[in-house]
C-alpha positions in Angstrom: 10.3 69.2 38.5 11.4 66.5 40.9 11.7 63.1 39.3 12.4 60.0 41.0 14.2 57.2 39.6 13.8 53.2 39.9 17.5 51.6 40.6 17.9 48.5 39.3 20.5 46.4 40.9 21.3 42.7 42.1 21.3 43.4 45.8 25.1 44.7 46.2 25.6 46.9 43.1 24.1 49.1 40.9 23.4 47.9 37.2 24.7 50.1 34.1 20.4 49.9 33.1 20.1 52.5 36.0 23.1 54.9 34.6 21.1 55.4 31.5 17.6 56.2 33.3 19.4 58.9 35.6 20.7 60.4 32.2 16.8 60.4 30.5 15.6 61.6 34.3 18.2 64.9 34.3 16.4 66.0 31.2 13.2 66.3 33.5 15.0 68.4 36.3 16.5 67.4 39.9 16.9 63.5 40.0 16.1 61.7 43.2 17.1 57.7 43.0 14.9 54.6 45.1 16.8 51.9 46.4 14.5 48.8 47.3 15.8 45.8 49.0 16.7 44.0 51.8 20.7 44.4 53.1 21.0 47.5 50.5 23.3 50.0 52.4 26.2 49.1 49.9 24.1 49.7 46.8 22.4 52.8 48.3 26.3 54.4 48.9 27.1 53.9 45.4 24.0 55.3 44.0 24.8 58.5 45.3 27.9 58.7 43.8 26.1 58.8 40.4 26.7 62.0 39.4 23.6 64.4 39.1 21.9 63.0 41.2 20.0 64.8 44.0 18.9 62.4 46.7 19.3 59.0 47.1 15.8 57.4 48.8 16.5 53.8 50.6 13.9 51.3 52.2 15.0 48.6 53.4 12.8 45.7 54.2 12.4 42.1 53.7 8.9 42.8 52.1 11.4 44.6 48.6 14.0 41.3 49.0 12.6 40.0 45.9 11.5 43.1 44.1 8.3 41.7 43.9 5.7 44.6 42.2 2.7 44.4 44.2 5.4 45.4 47.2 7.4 47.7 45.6 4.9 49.9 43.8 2.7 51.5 46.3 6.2 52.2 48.1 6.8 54.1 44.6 2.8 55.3 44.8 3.8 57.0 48.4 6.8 58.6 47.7 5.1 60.2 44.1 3.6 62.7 46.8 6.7 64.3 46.1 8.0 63.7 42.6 6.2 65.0 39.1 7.4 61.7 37.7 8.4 57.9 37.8 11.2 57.0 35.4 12.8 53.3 35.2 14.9 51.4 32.9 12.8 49.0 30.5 14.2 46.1 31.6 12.2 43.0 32.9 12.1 43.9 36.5 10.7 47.3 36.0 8.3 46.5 33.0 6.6 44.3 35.9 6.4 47.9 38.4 5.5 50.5 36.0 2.5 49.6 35.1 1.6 48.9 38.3 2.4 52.0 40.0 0.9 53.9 36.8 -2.8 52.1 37.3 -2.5 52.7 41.5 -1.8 56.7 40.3 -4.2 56.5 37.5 -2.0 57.9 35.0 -0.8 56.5 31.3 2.6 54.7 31.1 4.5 56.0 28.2 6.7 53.2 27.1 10.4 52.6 26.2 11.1 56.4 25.7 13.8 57.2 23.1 13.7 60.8 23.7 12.8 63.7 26.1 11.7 66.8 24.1 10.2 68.4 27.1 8.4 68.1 30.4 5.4 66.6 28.9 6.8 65.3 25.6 8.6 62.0 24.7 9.3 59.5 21.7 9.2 56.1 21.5 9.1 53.6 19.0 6.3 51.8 17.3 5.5 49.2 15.1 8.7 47.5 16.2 10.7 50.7 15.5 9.8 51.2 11.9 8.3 54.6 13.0 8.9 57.0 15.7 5.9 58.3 17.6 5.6 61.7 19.8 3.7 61.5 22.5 2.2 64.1 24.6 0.7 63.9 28.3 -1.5 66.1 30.5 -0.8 63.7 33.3 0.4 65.5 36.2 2.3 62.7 37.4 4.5 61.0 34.4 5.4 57.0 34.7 7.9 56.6 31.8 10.9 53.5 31.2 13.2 54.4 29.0 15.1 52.4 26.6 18.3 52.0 28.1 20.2 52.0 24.3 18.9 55.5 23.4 20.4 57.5 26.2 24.2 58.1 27.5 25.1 56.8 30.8 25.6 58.8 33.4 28.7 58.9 35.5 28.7 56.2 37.9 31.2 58.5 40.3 31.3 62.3 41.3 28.0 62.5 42.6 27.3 63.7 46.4 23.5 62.7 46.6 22.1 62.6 50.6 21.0 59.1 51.3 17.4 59.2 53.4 15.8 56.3 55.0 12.2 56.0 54.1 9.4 54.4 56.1 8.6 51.0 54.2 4.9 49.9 53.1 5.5 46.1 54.0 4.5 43.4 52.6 0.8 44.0 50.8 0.4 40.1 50.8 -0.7 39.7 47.2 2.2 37.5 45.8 4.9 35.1 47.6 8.5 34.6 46.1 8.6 31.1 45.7 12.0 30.6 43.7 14.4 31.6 41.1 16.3 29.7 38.5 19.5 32.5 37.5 21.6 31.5 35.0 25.0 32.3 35.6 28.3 33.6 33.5 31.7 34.3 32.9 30.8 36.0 29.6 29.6 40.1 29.9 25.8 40.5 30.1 24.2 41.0 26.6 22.5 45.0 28.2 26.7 46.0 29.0 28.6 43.9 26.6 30.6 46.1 24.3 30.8 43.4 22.0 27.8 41.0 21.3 28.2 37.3 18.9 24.7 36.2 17.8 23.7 32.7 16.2 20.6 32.1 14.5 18.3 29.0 13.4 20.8 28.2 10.9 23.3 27.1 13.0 21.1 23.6 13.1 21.2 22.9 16.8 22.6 23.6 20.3 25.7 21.9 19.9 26.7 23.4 16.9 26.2 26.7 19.0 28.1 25.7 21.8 30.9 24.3 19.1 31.0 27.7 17.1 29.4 30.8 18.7 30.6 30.3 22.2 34.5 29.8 21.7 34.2 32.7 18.8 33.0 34.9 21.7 35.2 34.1 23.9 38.1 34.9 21.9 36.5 38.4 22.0 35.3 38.8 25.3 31.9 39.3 24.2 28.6 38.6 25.3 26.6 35.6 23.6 23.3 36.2 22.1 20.4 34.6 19.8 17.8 35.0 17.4 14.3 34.6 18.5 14.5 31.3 16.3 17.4 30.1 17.5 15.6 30.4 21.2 12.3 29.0 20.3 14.6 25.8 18.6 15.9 25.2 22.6 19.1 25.7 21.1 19.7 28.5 24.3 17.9 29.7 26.9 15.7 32.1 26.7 17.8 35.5 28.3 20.3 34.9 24.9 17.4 36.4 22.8 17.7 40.0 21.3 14.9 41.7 19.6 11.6 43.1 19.9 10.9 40.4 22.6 14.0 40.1 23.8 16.9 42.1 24.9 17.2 45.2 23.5 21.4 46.1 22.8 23.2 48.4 21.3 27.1 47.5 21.5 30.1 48.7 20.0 30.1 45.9 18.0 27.3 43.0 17.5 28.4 40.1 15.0 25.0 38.4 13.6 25.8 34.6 12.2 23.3 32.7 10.5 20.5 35.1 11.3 18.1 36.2 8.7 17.3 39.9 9.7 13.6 39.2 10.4 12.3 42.8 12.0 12.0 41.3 15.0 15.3 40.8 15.5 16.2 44.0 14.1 14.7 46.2 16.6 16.5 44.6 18.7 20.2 45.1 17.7 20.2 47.7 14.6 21.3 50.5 16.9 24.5 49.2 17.4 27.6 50.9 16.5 29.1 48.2 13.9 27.4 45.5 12.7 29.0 42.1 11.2 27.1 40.2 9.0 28.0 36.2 8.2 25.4 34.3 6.0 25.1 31.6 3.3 22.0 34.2 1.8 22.9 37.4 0.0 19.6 38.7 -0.4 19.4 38.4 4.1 17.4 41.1 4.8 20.2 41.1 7.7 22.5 42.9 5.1 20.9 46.2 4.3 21.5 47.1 8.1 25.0 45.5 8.5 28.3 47.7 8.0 30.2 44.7 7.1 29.2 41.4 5.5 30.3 38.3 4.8 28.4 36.0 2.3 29.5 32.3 3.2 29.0 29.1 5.0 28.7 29.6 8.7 30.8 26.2 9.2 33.2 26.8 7.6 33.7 31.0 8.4 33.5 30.9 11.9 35.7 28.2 12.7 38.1 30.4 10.4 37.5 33.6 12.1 38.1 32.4 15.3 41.5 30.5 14.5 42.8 33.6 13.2 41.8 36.0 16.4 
């Protein structure tokens, strides 16, 4: 079974999202990588160092500089000729192609896989991860994304895979790229941070935020994230959230202040390793998944915390 595997990358190096989907792809059988872009020799190179990996498939062309789907996925449709199945990371730039390139093959997209229990079978969450569903296709071409936190990532050096050159689809003239606002950061990105400090609604406003999350994370080298309500109050933009509509992370260690626990959040962040806990409220529903926590006033722990570090 030859499966073939989205890369996600920035356009000169491979993103740890990508590591993960090889790993959930090897469990399907020989693993053969797509590299989309424009100027992408550098990123092709170090995808086939990745280890397991079979070949690594490159089209250049300014029609994929954007990674815009209605480009991208009937390259994906052509090259499924040769592959059983379609596996990508379920991040934001693949959750736009998959479901794309499953409607062009006609085929059901099995979402946010947690597991592969065989050539056909998969689990995934539901009803924001309360329950764990198995699902089983008679597809003969799969299009899965896989959630990136559920699977190890593979080795991003010992690989040997052939690079090949393949024949672009151009430009299919159904969307332009216009613009893009990127924030940008010295801190870790939330998906890769091994360490993750959260702030939620009761934290008042942004500038309390900026005053008492940010320097707390930076004293820990850690990634900076948010509640859904904390997000919805402007208090950060929108790529801080975690949770069911958000960022999905699993870190070594994720410190939740002044967030509540609502499920939405939690399916977010509860498969991290270590969870910290710091709220005013001790029946936070926050608290029966935290491995450590600290019942008190946000203003007056943090500031604490972080003097101490």
């Amino acid at each position: 079974m030859k499966t073939l595997v989205w890369v996600e990358h920035d356009g000169s190096a491979v993103k740890d999202a990508t590591l993960a989907a090889v790993t959930a792809a090897s469990k399907l059988g020989e693993v053969h990588l797509l590299v989309a872009g424009k100027g992408v020799d550098a990123v092709a190179q170090e995808a086939a160092k990745i280890a397991g990996v079979g070949k690594v498939h490159v089209a250049d062309d300014d029609a994929f500089a954007h990674t815009l789907a209605e480009n991208v996925a009937p390259l994906i449709v052509e090259l499924m000729g040769h592959h059983d199945a379609f596996v990508a990371p379920a991040t934001t730039s693949a959750k736009n192609i998959a479901p794309r390139v499953a409607a062009l093959l006609d085929v059901m997209q099995i979402s946010e896989v947690l597991s592969v229990e065989g050539e056909d079978t998969f689990t995934r969450p539901i009803y924001a991860g309360n329950a764990i569903a198995t699902v089983q296709t008679s597809d003969a071409k799969k299009v899965l994304t896989v959630r990136t936190t559920a699977f190890e990532k593979a080795a991003a050096e010992g690989g040997s895979g052939a690079v090949e050159a393949v024949a672009s689809t151009g430009d299919k003239g159904l969307s332009t790229y216009e613009s893009s606002e990127i924030a940008k950061s010295a801190r870790p990105e939330l998906a890769s941070a091994k360490i993750i400090v959260s702030g939620g609604r009761a934290l008042q406003n942004g500038e309390n935020f900026t005053k008492l999350i940010e320097p707390l994370a930076d004293k820990l080298g850690a990634g900076v994230g948010a509640s859904r309500a904390a997000v919805d109050a402007g208090f950060v933009p929108n790529d801080y959230q975690v949770g069911q509509t958000g960022k999905i992370v699993a870190p070594e260690v994720y410190i939740a202040v002044g967030i509540s626990g609502a499920i939405q959040h939690l399916a977010g962040m509860k498969d991290s390793k270590t969870i910290i806990a710091i709220n005013k409220d001790e029946d936070a529903p926050i608290f029966q998944v935290a491995d450590l926590g600290l019942v008190g006033d946000l203003f007056k722990v943090v500031p604490e915390l972080t003097e101490k570090l």
